[in-house]
N, C-alpha and C positions, 0 to 999 in steps of 0.2 A: 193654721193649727195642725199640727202631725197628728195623725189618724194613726191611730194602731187597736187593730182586732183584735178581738179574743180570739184563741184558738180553736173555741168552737163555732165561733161563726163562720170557719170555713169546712168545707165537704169532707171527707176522710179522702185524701188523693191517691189511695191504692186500695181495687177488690178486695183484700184481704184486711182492711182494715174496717170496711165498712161496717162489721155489725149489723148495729139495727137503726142505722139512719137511714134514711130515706132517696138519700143522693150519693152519687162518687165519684170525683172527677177531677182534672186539674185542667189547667193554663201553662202548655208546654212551649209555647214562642211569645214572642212579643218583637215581632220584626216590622220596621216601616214601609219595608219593602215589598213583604209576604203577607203582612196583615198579621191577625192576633188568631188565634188555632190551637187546639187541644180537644178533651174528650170530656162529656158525663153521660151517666147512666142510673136508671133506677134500678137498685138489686131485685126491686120486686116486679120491674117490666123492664125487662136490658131491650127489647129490640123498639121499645120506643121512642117519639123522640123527645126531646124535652126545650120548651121555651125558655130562653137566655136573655139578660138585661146586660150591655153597655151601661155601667153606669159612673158619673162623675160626682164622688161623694154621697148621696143618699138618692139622687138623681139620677132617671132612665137617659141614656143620651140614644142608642140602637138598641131595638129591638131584634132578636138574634133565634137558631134552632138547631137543635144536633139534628142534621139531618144526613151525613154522610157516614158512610166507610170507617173505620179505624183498624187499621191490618194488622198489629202487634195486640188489642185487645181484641179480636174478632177472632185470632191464631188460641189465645190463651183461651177462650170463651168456649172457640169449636161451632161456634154458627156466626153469621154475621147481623152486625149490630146496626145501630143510627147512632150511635154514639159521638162520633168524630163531627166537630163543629169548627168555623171557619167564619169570623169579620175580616169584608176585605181592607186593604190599605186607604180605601179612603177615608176609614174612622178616622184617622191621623191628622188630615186635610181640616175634617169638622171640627176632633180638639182645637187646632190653630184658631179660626176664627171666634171659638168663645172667648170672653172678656177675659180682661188681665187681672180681674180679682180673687176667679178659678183655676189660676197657675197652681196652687197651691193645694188643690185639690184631691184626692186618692180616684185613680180609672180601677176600675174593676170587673168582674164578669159575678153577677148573680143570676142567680134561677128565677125565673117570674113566680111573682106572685111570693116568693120568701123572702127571708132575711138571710140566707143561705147563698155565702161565694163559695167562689171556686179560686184553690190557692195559686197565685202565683208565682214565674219560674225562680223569681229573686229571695220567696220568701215572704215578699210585704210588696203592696200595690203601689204603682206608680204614681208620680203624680201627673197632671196634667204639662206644667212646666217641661217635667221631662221625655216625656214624648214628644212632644212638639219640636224639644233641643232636637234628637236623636231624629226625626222627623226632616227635620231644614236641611239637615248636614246631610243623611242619603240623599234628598233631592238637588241636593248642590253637586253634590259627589256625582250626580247621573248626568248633570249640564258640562259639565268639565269636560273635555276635548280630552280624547287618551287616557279617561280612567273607567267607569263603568260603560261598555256598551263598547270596549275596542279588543275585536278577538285575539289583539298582539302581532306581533310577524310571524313569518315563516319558524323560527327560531325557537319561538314561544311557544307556536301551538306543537310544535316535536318534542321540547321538553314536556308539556304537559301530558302528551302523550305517551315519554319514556316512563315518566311518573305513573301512569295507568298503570303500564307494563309491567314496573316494577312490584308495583302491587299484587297482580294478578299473580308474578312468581312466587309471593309468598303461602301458596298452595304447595308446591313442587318443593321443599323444604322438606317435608314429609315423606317425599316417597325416596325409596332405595336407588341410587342414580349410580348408572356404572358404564362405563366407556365402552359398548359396545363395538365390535370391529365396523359393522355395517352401519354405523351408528355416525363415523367421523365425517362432519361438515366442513372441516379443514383449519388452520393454524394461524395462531397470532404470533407475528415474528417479532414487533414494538410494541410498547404501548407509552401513554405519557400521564401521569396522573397530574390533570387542571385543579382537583381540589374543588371544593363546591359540591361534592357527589360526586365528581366528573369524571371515568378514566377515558381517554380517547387511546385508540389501538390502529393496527396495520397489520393486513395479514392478506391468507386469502381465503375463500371457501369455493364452495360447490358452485355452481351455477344457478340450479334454479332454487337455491334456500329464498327464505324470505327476508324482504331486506328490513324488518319491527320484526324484536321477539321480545317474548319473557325470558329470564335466565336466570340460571343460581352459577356464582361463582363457587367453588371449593376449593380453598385453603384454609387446611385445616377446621371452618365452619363452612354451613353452608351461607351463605350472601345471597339474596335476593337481589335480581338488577333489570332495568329495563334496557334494550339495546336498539340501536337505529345503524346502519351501514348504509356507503351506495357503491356499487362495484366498477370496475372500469378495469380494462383488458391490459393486460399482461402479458409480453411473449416472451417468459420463460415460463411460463404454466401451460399445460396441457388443456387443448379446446373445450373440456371438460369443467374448468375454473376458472376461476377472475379473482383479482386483487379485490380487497377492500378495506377503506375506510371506514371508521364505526366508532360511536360511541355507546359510554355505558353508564347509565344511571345508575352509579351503587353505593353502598357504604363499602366496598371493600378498597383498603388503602394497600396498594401491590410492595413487597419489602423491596430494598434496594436491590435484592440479589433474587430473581427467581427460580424456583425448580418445579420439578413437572405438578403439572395442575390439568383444570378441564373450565370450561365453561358451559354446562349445558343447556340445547334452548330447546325450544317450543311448549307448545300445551303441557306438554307431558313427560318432558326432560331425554327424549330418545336419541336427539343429535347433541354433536358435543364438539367447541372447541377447543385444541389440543395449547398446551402452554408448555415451554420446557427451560430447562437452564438457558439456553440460547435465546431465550426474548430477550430482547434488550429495552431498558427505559431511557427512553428518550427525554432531549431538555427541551424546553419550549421552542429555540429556535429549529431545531431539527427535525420536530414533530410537523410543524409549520412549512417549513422546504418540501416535507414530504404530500403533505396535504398541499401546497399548490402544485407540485408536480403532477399529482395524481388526479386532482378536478378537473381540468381540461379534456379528459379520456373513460367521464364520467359518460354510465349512460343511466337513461332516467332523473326523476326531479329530485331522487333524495339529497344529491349532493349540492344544491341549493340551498334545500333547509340545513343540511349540518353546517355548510359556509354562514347560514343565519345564526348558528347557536355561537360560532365561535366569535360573534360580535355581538350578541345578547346580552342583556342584564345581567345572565348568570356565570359569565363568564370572564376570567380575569388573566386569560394571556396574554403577555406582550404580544404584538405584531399583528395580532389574530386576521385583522381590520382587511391589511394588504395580502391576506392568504388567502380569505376568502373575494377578492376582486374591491370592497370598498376603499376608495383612495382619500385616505384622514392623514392630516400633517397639524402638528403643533408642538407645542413646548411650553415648556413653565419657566418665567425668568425668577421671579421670584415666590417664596412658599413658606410663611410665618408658622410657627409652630404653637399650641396654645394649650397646654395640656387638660384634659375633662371638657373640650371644646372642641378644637380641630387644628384646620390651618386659612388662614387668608390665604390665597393666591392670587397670584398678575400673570397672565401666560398670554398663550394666541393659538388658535385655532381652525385650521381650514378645510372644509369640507365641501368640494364644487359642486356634489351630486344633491347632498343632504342638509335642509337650514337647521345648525345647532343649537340645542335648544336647552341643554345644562350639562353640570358637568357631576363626577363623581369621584371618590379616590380611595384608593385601597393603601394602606400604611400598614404593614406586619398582615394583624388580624384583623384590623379595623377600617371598618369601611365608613366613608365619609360621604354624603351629600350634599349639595352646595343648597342654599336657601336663596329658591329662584327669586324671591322679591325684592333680595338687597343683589343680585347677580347684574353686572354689566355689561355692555359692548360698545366697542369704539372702532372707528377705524387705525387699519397700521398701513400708512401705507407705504411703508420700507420692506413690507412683501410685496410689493406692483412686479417688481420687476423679476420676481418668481412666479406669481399665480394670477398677475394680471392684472389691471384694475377695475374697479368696477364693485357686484355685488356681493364675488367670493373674500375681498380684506375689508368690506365696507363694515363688517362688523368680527373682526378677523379678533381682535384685543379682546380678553375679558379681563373682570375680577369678580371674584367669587370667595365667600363664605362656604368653606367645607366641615360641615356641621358633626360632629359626634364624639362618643364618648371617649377618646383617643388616650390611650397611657401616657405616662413621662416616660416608659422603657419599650415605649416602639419601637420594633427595629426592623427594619428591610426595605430596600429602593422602593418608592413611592411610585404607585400606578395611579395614571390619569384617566379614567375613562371620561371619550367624548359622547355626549346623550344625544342622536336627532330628537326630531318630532316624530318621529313614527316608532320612538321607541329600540331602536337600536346603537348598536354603540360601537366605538373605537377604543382601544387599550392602546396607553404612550407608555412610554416608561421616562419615568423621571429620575434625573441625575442625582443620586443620595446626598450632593454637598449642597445642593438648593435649600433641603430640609434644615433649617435653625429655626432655635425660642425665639422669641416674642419679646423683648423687653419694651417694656411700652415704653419705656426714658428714651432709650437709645433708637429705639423704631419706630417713636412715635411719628415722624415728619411723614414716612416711608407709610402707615398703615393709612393718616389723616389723605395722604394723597389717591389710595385704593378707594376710601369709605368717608370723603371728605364730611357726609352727617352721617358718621358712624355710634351715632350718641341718640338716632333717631330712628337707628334699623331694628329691625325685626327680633335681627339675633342681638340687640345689645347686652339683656337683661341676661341668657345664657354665656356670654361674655366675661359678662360681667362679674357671674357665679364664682365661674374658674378660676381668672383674678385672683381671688376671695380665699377662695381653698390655694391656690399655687403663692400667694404673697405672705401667708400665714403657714404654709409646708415649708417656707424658703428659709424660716428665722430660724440662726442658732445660736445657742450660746457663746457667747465672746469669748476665746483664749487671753488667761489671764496670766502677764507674764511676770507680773511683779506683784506683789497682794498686799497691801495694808488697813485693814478692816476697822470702821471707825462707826459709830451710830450718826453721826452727823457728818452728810458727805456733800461735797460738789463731785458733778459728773463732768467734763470738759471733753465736748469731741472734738477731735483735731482737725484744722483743713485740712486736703491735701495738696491746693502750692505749694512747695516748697520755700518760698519766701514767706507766705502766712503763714506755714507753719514754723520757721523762723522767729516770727513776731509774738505770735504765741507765747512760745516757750520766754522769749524774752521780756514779755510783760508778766510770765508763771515765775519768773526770777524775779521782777520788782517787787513782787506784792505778797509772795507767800512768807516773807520772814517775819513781816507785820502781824500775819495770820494767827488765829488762838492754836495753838498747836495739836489741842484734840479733834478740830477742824480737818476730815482727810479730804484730799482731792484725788481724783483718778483720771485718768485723760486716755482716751480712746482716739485709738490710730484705722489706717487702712489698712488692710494686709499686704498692700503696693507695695511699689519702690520705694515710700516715704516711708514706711515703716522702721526700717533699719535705722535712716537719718533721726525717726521720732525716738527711739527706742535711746540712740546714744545720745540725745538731749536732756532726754529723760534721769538717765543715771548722772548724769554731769550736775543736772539741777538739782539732784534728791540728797548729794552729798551736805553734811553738814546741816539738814533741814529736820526740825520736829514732828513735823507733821507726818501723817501714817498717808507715805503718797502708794498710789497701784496705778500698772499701766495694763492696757486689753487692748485687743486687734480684734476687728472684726473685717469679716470677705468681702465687704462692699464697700461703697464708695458715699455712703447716704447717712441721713440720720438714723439715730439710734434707740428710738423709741420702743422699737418693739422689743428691743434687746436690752434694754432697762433692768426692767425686772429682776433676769437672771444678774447683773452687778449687785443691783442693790441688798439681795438675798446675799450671796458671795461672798462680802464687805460688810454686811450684819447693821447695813444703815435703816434707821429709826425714821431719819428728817433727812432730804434730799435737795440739793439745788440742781439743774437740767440747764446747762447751756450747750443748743444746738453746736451743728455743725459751723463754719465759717464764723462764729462769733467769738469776742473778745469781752471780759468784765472790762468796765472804767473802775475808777479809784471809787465810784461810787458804787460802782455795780457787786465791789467784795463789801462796802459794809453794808450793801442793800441783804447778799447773801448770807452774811452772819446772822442779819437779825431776822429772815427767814429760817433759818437753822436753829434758833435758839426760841422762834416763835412754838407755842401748845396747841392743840388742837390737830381739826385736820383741813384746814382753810388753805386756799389755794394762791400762793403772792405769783402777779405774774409781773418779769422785769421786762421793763422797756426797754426795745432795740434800735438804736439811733444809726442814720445812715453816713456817711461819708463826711455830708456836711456838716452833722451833728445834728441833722432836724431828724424827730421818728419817721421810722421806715413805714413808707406809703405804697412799696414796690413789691415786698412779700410779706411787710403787717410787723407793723411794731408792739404789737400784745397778742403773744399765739402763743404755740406749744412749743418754741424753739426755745425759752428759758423762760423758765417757773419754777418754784418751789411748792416741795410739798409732801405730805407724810407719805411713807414706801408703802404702809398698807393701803395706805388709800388709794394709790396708784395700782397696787396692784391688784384691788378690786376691779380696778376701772380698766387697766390692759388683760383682762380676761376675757373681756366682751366687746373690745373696743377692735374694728382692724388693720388690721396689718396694711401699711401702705406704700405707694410703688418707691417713696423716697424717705422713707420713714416717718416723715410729718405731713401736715398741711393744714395750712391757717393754723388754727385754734387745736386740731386733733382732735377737736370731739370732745376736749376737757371741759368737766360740771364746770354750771356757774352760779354762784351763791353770791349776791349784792352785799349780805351781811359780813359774813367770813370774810371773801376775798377781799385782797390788797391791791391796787397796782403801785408799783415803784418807780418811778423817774430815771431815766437819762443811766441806763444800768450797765448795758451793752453795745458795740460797735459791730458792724456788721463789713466782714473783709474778704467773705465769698458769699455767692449767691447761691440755691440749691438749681442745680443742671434745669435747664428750662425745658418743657416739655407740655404742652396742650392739650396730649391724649393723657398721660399720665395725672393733671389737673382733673380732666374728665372723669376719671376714675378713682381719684383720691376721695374728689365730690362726692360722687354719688356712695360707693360706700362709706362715707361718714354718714349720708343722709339715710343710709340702712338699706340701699336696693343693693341687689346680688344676694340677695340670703338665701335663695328658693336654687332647687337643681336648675342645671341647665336641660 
């Protein structure tokens, strides 16, 4: 049952609101980790302490005490309190083990001996349930190899440290900063902006500056930045200076073209380096040439850690890998495109030094992560005779799920980054023509072969989402090129054989003069090469004909169910007959249509689709949504909600079924293409009929 307080059964949780209650105080954390921590006090005895109840719904679970310190009310008070109270994290542990019929339960913190809590940080108390969630998941989170309790590399702990850095300059913002003559620690001749926060530079300074500052950039604002350099010797400078390489944690993004500037560093902004029209920015490859020329001549260990940032997480230059000394080779053969998803990839990977251990991809803005538990490895071993045989190609192949929120207007060569186990990484660049969609018809054979129980991974249902939204983005309205607008319509999609579509036409000549002539039909083409042939059959057939015929193109090669709708509206039909793609009426299957067309109501006739031999089709389903009749509103109730699929139909479509209403009709249609076969696209047809994919990815 959900517990909810009144508002006065919690403490006034600020001094100034207390009045004349007797307690005041709140519940400022609620961490699994830290434990549960905050403050009370009596107005009428602040330096006292005061006894506390854990309790689970009207129930003591820990007995509790302000007994400590609290430094921001002890600052406001002006003497120090006992205010500040602390349950360690093992309250957490004791939740878990009570019964499963107290999941449901409110934790709270009261005073002893009252009915008086103290409010907490959400608002409203927890329940037991969810602490214990939030509980399992940090201590899982703490057993995991590489996530809580691994101080990162080299690479890591210097960006974290630039970040200090940066910080700390947001002091020196404030003061008046000016280019002292005695003042110049010396000049940046390149720089190269990595993006990420990142500009990396080349220049030289003093000798004995320090190689971690804080700094404000100034152009035109000032920029707060954290910097790191390691220096190595020069002989065109004077014994006095040294070259350096450096980077700088900033938000400042340097314009294509620079003119004079300053960087100023330390505590107190009194040195400063010099920037002039003559910096020049560098492209990734040249920045990269520069930096391996210059590490070899490095002295000291900074230039270790910079070579670690430039293969970090947070970084996304090409080559970076081979400049700082790690030796990563691989390639992507192939990279499916998925949009509000990601990409499938097939590549290969080889790292002699480091065991690989996922991957990652950069697309424009969009970064992608592979989801290590549908991720693969195989051996290739058509690298032996490059990198040898044995453990370096023994798991050289991957395929991987690169997971995230990716545009359909991404643009820019695709970055692979390779992930070890310790957390750093390789940047490939990937060839821009690898990157194509996804069509699950045409790719299907290609992706089933990556993720052969790709209908059982992880990522399917996120998958499956995008699908969902991209098959229902795709649909548009038919160009209509001939228009005959009739309330009682057949719809005819055309094959595209060329000889079916021959035959077509040829049986649309035997049967339409027989036809009631307020009867329209409309026959829907491909926008292909057949189009042209359908188009001039068309007018050749229509001469001489009563009936109100229309012809429409549509861009795809598929049924046309989603694009119904917009005809039937167009054409101002009331009652509809729907014969798929690759089908043909028999002589029975127009007077089975008439008398759907002339049927009241809004009952659903579905016509039987016979195969080759003349027996119903047992192969794609002789009673589905490939030809039915039935009222335009009612349909298009139903194609409001109903989705869009990879082939337009499948089975049945998802069409109501009423025993009462509905009709089936005999022996109606012949069946003279089949819909493009496809496994993964059956997969997905499925399951969004059966309503998964609905939820984001």
């Amino acid at each position: 049952m959900l517990q909810v307080l009144a508002p006065s059964a919690y403490a006034p949780s600020e001094l100034a609101e207390a009045g004349d209650s007797r307690w005041c105080g709140r519940i400022e954390a609620i961490d699994p980790s830290e434990g549960i921590r905050g403050w009370v006090l009596s107005p009428e005895a602040p330096r006292a302490a005061t006894e506390l109840e854990l309790t689970v719904g009207e129930d003591a679970l820990v007995l509790g005490c302000s007994a400590g310190a609290h430094a921001a009310l002890d600052r406001r008070l002006g003497f120090e309190t006992r205010a500040g109270f602390h349950f360690a994290p093992e309250v957490f542990a004791r939740l878990a083990r009570l019964s499963a019929r107290r999941q449901f339960l409110r934790v709270g913190i009261r005073i002893a001996g009252t009915d008086t809590r103290l409010v907490p940080p959400a608002g409203r108390d927890p329940t037991v349930g969810e602490l214990v969630a939030a509980w399992r998941e940090t201590a899982l989170r703490g057993l995991r190899p590489g996530e809580d309790g691994r101080e990162g590399s080299r690479g890591d702990r210097l960006l974290r440290r630039l970040a200090a850095l940066r910080a700390e300059a947001l002091a020196l913002r404030e003061r008046p900063l000016r280019p002292l003559s005695d003042g110049e620690a010396g000049q940046i001749d390149a720089i190269h902006p990595a993006g990420e926060g990142q500009v990396w530079f080349v220049g030289w300074m003093k000798r004995r500056t320090e190689t971690d500052f804080s700094a404000i950039v100034v152009d035109r604002e000032k920029l707060p930045a954290g910097g790191a350099v390691f220096h190595y010797e020069r002989a065109d400078l004077n014994s006095t200076c040294v070259g350096v390489v450096g980077l700088l944690d900033t938000g400042w993004m340097p314009p294509p073209v620079l003119r004079d500037g300053f960087v100023y560093l330390g505590p107190s902004g009194q040195l400063h380096l010099r920037l002039s029209a003559g910096t020049r920015v560098l492209r990734a490859d040249a920045f990269l040439a520069a930096f391996a020329q210059a590490q070899p001549l490095a002295s000291g260990g900074e230039a270790g850690a910079l070579a670690s940032v430039l293969h970090s997480g947070a970084n996304w230059i090409g080559g970076a890998a081979a400049a700082s000394g790690l030796a990563v080779e691989g390639g992507v053969d192939r990279l499916l495109m998925v949009p509000g998803f990601g990409c499938l990839a097939e590549g290969w990977a080889v790292s002699p030094a480091k065991r690989v251990e996922t991957f990652q991809m950069r697309v424009g803005d969009c970064v992608l992560t592979a989801d290590e538990a549908s991720s693969s490895f195989r051996p290739r071993p058509d690298l032996a005779s490059v990198f040898g045989a044995g453990s370096v190609t023994a798991r050289a192949g991957f395929s991987a799920a690169l997971c995230g929120a990716l545009p359909a207007d991404a643009a820019g060569a695709p970055l692979l980054r390779v992930v070890h186990e310790d957390g750093t990484g390789a940047v490939l660049r990937v060839e821009p023509k690898l990157l194509r969609r996804l069509d699950p018809v045409a790719d299907g054979d290609e992706v089933l072969r990556l993720f052969p129980s790709i209908r059982h991974e992880g990522f399917w249902d996120a998958f499956l989402a995008a699908q969902r939204r991209n098959l229902r983005a795709a649909v548009r309205e038919p160009a209509l090129l001939a228009e005959g607008p009739s309330p009682r319509l057949v719809v005819l999609r055309l094959p595209g054989e060329a000889g079916n579509l021959n035959l077509a036409f040829d049986r649309l000549a035997r049967h339409l003069p027989d036809l009631d002539p307020a009867i329209g039909v409309c026959v829907v083409a491909d926008a292909g090469r057949a189009r042209a042939e359908a188009l001039q059959r068309f007018e050749e057939m229509r001469e001489g004909l009563p009936q109100p015929l229309s012809f429409a193109a549509v861009l795809h090669g598929h049924d046309i169910l989603p694009e119904l709708p917009f005809l039937l509206a167009r054409l101002g039909a009331e009652r509809f007959v729907h014969v798929g793609r690759g089908l043909v009426l028999t002589a029975a299957g127009w007077r089975a249509a008439v008398s759907s067309l002339a049927r009241r109501g809004h009952g659903i006739d579905r016509l039987e689709i016979l195969d080759d031999s003349g027996q119903p089709d047992r192969v794609d389903g002789a009673l589905g949504a490939a030809c039915f009749g039935w009222s335009a509103d009612s349909y298009l109730a139903f194609a409001a909600r109903a989705p869009a699929l990879t082939r337009g139909l499948f089975a049945d479509g998802g069409l109501p079924r009423d025993p009462v209403r509905d009709r089936v009709l005999p022996g109606c249609a012949l069946r003279l293409e089949r819909p493009a076969a496809s496994r993964l696209a059956d997969m997905i047809d499925a399951d969004l009929l059966a309503g998964r994919g609905r939820g984001e990815p």
